[in-house]
N, C-alpha and C positions, 0 to 999 in steps of 0.2 A: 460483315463477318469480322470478328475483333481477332487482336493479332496473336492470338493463343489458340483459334482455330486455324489461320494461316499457317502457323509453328507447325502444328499437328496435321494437318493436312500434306505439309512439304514431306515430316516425316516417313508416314503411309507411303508418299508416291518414290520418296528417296528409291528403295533398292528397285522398284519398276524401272528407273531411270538409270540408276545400274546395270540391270539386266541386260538393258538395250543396248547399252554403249558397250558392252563386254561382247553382245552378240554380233553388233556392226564390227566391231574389232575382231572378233573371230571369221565373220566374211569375209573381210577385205582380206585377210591373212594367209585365207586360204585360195581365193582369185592367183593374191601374187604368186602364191607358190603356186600354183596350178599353170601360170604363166612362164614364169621359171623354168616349169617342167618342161613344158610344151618345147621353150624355147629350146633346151638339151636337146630333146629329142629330134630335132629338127634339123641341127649342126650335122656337119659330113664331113669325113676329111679321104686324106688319100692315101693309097697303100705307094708302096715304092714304087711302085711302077706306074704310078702315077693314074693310078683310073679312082675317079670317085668310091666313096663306099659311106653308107647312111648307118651310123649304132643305134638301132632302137631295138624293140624288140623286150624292154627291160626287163618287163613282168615274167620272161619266160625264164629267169634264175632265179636264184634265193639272194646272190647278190652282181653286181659287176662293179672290178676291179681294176682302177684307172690307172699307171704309172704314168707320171710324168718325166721322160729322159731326156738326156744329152749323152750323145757321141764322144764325145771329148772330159766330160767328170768322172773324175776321178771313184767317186763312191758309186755311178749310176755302172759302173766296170765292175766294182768289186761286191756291187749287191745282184750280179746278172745271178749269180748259182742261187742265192735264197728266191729269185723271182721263179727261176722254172722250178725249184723244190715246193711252193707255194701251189703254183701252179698243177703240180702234179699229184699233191694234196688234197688239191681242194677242186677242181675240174669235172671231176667224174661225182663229185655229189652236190653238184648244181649251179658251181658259180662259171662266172664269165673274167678272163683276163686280155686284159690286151694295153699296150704303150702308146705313148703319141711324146712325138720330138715336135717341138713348138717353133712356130717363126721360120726366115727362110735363109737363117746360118748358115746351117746344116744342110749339102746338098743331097741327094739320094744316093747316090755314089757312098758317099760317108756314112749314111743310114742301114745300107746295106752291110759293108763291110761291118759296121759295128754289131750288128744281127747275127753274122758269120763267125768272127771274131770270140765274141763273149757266148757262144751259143745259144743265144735266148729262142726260148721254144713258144713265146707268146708273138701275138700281132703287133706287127712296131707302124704306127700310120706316121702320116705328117699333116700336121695343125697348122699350115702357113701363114694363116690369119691370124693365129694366134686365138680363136674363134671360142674355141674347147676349155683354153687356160682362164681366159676373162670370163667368160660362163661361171667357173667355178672354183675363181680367184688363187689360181696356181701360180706360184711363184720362183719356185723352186726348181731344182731336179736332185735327186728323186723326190719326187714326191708322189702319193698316194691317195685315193679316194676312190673308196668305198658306197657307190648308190645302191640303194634298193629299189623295190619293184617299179614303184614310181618316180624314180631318180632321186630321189629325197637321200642327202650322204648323212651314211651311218656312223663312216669315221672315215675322217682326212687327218695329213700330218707324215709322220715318220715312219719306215718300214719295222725299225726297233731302235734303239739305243746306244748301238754301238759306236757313232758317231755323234761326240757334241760339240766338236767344229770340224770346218771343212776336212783339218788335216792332222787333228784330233780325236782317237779312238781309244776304246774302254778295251783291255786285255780280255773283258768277261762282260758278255751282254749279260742285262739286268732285267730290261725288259721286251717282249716280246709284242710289240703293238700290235701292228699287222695282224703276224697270228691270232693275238688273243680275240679280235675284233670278228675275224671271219671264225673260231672255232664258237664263238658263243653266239654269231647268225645261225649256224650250222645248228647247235643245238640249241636256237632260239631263246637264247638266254638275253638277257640286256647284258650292254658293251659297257664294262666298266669305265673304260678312256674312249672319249668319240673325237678329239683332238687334241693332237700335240705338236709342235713343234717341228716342223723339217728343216734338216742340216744339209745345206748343200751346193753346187752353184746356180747361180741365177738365170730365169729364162732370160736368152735374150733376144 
């Protein structure tokens, strides 16, 4: 075979060998995130009172809605009213809300009062492992993330904008992340922002 049928023949088989590689790429892609998933679903943490409790169940909202808190930041206090206004929004047409205080800082005594305190009407667990945060690279508090039916996050990042440093705030929120994220699940719209940015103290 001379080298002008070779040329032509690699041609031909070129996008076949394409295909594959794009295909194996699309399997492994999906294994990992299927593992990912598994792996979420699997995590437990504790309520203050300290008894186990398993989050799964995903599929049965349209979405569930993660905060990441601290007892002692200063923004995770002064965003408690937008968390149960969210909350009371959006609850009764299908999503899921609840918090987790990460690490073992924070004792329950202190998780508690801040529950009381700031009146938060969602679930505050505790992540001692830190188990839940390295799952799904939280870093922050507040911080926020958004899965869907199959854990898969729609939007992580910032509740909105009011804060862009710690101790730095905008007189006039600009934008509405959060919100916008869950009202366009709601009406099954795509999320214009699926991440941004959180401001705020660090887990630790």
């Amino acid at each position: 075979m001379n080298s002008n049928n070779l040329k032509f023949n690699a041609i031909l088989n070129a996008p076949n060998s394409i295909f594959v590689s794009v295909k194996s790429l699309l399997v492994f892609l999906s294994l990992f995130w299927l593992a990912e998933s598994s792996a979420l679903e699997k995590l437990s943490l504790k309520t203050v009172e300290e008894k186990n409790i398993s989050i799964g169940n995903y599929s049965n909202y349209k979405a569930t809605v993660i905060y990441f808190l601290s007892p002692e930041c200063p923004l995770c206090q002064s965003y408690s009213l937008n968390i149960n206004q969210l909350k009371s929004q959006f609850e009764s047409k299908g999503f899921r809300f609840f918090g987790i205080v990460s690490g073992t800082y924070f004792s329950k005594t202190q998780v508690k009062n801040f529950i009381k305190e700031y009146k938060l009407n969602i679930p505050v667990y505790m992540d001692t492992k830190t188990a839940f945060a390295k799952q799904l690279y939280a870093t922050i508090t507040p911080e926020v993330f958004v899965l869907g039916k199959f854990q898969e996050t729609l939007y992580s990042g910032r509740i909105d904008n009011w804060a862009y440093e710690l101790s730095r705030k905008r007189k006039v929120i600009t934008e509405h992340n959060l919100l916008d994220a869950l009202t366009a699940i709601d009406k099954k719209q795509k999320i214009k922002t699926t991440k941004t940015k959180a401001v705020g103290c660090y887990i630790e």
